[in-house]
KOLFI-319499 format. One record per residue (C-alpha): residue number from 1; residue in three letters; x, y, z. Coordinates in Angstrom, 1 decimal. Example, Ala and Ser with C-alpha at 12.3 -4.5 7.8 and 13.67 -1.06 7.14 Angstrom:
BEGIN
   num   residuo        x        y        z
     1       ALA     12.3     -4.5      7.8
     2       SER     13.7     -1.1      7.1
//
This chain:
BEGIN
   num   residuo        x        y        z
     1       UNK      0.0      0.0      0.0
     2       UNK      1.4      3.5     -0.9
     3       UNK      2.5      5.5      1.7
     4       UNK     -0.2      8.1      1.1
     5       UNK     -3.1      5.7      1.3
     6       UNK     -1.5      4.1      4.7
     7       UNK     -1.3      7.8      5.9
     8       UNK     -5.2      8.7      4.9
     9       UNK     -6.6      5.3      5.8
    10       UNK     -9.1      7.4      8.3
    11       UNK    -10.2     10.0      5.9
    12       UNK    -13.4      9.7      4.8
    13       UNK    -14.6     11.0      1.3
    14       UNK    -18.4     12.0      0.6
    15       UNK    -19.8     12.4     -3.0
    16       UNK    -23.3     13.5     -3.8
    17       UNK    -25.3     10.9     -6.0
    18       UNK    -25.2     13.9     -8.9
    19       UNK    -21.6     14.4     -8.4
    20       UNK    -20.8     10.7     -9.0
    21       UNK    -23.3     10.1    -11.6
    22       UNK    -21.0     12.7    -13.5
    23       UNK    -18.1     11.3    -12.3
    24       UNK    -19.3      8.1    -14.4
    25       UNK    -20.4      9.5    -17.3
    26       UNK    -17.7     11.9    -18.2
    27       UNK    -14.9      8.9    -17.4
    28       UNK    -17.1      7.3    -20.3
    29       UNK    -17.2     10.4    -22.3
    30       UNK    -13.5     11.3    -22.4
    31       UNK    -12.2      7.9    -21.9
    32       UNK    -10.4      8.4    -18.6
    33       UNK    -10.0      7.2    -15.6
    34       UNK    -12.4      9.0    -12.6
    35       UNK     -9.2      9.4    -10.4
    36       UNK     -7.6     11.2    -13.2
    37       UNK    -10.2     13.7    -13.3
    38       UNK    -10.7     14.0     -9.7
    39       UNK     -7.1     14.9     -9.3
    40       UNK     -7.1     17.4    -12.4
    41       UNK    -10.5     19.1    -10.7
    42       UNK     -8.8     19.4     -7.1
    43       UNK     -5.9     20.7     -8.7
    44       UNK     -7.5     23.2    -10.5
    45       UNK     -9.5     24.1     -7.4
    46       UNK     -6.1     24.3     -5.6
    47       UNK     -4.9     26.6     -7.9
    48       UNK     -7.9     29.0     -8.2
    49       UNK     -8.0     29.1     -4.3
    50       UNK     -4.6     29.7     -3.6
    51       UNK     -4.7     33.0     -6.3
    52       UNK     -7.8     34.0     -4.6
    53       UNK     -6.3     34.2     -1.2
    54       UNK     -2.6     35.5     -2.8
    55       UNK     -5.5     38.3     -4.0
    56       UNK     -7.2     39.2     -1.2
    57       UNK     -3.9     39.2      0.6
    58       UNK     -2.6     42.1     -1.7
    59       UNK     -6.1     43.7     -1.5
    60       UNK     -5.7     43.6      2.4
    61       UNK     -2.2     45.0      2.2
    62       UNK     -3.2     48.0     -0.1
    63       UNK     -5.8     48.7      1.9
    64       UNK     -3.9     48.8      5.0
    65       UNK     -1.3     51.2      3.6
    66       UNK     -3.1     53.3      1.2
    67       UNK     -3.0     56.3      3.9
    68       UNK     -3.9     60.3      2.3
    69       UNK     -1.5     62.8      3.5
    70       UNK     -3.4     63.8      6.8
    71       UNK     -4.3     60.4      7.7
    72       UNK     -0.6     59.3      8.0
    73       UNK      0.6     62.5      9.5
    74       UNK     -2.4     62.5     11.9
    75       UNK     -1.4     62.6     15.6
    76       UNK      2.4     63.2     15.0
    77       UNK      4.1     66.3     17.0
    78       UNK      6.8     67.7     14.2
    79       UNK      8.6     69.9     16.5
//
């Protein structure tokens, strides 16, 4: 057993009926394995995720330093 299987042996997966039923018929349709596209669909979803967060990271960062003049200067003695 590969290592990654012995290490997930407790996770449990749950697929709706619909989600398998077109699981089924697109591994028929294109011909390929329904691991195969699971994998290419999580990795997709991976990707999309990760450059959402990467996005709302930068949005959070410009929107933490995007300061007018008198909000930066506000409260500081210039003597």
């Amino acid at each position: 057993m590969p290592n990654s299987q012995a290490n997930n042996s407790e996770l449990q997966i749950e697929l709706s009926y619909t989600n398998v039923e077109q699981l089924k018929s697109f591994s028929q349709l294109l011909q390929r394995d329904i691991n195969s596209i699971l994998n290419e669909a999580l990795t997709q979803y991976f990707e999309t995720m990760q450059k959402k967060i990467i996005e709302k990271e930068r949005e959070d960062d410009i929107s933490m330093t995007n300061l007018d003049y008198d909000e930066f200067w506000d409260g500081v003695d210039i003597e």
